[in-house]
C-alpha positions in Angstrom: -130.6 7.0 20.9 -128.8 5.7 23.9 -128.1 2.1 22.8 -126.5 4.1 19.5 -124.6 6.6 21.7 -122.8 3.4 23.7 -122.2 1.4 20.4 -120.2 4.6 19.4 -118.6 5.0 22.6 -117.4 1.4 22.4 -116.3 1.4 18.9 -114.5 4.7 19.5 -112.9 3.0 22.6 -111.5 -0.2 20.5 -110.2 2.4 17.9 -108.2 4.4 20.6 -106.8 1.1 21.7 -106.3 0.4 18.6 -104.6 2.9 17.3 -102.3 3.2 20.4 -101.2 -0.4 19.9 -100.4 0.0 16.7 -98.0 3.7 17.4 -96.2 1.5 20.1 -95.4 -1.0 17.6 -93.9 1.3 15.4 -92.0 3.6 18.2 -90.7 -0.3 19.2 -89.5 -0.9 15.6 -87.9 3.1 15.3 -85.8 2.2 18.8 -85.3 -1.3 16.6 -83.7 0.3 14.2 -81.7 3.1 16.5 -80.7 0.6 18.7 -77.6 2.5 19.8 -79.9 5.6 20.7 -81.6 2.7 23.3 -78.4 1.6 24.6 -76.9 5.1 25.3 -80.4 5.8 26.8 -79.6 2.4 29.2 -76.1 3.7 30.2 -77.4 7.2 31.1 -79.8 5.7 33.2 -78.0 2.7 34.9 -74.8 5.0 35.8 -76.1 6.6 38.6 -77.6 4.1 39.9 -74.0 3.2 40.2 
């Protein structure tokens, strides 16, 4: 019971990371495509810094 319980708990793990890898790959590809959104994101946050 318990050595079925971690199996799940691992397999459930890889999924998550999974699953997470694969939604930052395709937020990276959105900002990819809206790549002016990303730039006027860049100049909002560089100009106070100036």
């Amino acid at each position: 019971m318990k050595a079925k319980t971690r199996t799940f708990l691992v397999w459930a793990g890889v999924g998550a990371a999974v699953a997470i890898l694969v939604a930052a790959i395709m937020i990276g590809r959105v900002f990819d495509k809206f790549s002016y959104v990303d730039e006027t994101v860049e100049i909002q946050l560089v100009a106070p810094a100036e």
